[in-house]
C-alpha positions in Angstrom: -12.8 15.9 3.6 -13.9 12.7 5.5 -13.1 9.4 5.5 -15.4 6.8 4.3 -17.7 4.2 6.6 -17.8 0.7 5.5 -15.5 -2.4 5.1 -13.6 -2.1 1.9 -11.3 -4.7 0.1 -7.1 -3.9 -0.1 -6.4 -4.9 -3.1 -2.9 -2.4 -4.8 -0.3 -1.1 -3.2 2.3 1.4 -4.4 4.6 4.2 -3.8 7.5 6.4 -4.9 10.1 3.8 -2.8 10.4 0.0 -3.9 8.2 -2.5 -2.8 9.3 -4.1 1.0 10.4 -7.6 0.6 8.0 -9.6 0.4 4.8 -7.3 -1.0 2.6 -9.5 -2.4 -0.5 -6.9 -3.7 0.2 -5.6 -7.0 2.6 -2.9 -6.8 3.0 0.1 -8.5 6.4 1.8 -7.9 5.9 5.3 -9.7 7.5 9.1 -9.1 4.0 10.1 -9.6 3.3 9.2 -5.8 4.9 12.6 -4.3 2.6 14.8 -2.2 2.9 18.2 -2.9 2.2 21.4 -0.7 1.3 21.2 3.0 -1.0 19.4 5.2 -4.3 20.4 6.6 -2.7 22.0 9.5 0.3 23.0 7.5 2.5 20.1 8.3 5.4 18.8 5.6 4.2 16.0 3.1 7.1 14.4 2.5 7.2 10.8 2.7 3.6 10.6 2.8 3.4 8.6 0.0 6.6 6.8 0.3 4.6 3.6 0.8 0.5 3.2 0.4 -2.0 0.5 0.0 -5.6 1.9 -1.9 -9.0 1.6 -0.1 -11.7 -0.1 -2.3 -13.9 3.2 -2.3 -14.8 4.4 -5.3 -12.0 3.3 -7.1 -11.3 0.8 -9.4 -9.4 -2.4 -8.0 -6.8 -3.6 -10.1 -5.5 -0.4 -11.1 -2.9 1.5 -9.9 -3.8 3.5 -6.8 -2.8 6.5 -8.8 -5.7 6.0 -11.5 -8.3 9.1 -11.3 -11.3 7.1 -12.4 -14.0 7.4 -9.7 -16.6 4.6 -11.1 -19.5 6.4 -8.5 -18.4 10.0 -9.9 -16.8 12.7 -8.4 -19.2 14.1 -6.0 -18.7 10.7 -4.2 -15.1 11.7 -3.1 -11.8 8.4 -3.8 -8.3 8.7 -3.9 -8.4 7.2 -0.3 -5.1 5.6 1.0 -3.4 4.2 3.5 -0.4 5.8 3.6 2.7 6.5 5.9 1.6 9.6 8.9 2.9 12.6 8.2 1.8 14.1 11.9 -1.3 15.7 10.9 -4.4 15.4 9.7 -5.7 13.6 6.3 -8.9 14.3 3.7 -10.2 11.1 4.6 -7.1 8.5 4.1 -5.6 6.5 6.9 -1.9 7.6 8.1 0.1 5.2 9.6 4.3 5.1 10.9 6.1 4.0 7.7 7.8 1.0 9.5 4.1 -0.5 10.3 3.3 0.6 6.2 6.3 -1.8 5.8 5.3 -4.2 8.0 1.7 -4.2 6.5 3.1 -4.5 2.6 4.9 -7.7 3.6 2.1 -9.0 5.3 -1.2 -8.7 3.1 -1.7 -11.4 1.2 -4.6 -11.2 -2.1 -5.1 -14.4 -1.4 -6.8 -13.6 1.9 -8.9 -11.2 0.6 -8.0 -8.2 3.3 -10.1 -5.7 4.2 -10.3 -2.6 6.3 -12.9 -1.5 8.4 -13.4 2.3 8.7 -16.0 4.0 11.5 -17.0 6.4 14.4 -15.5 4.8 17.7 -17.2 1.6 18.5 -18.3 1.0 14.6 
């Protein structure tokens, strides 16, 4: 129910809508990418998963970010995204306005090797 500390590697991308021109990660465009239910404080998920790009943690890169395999084992937590805000909290993914997930799908490039960096305030 937290997010992970660390610098981790952006390396697939997906979502229920198409890819923004000019995505570059590989892209998974899937109906499996729907959020379901209601947020932590009981906010609507719809859209949530419109666009997302996976976290490197505890997942395996080069799969979709829908795959469930969680090479460090459940316990460890995964399934970590960032992902368009839906005005509420997360369980440990990163919510952002979908026009900056846009703008941040046609702007990573694998090539560059981007990474995220995720801490307490002043990390």
């Amino acid at each position: 129910m937290t997010s992970p500390q660390g610098v981790f590697a952006l390396t697939d991308a997906g979502g229920l809508l198409s890819p923004p021109p000019g995505t570059r990660l590989p892209y998974d465009e899937d109906r499996g990418f729907v959020a379901t239910g209601r947020g932590v404080n009981g906010e609507s998920l719809v859209g949530s998963f419109d666009y997302v790009v996976a976290i490197d943690f505890n997942r395996r890169p080069g799969h979709s970010p829908l795959d469930p395999v969680k090479p460090d084992g459940e316990d460890k937590g995964g399934n970590i995204w960032l992902h368009v805000d839906h005005d509420g909290p997360s369980q440990g993914c990163v919510g952002i306005p979908k026009e900056a997930m846009r703008k941040v799908l046609e702007t990573l490039d694998p090539a560059a090797k981007p990474v995220i960096v995720m801490g307490p305030e002043g990390f």
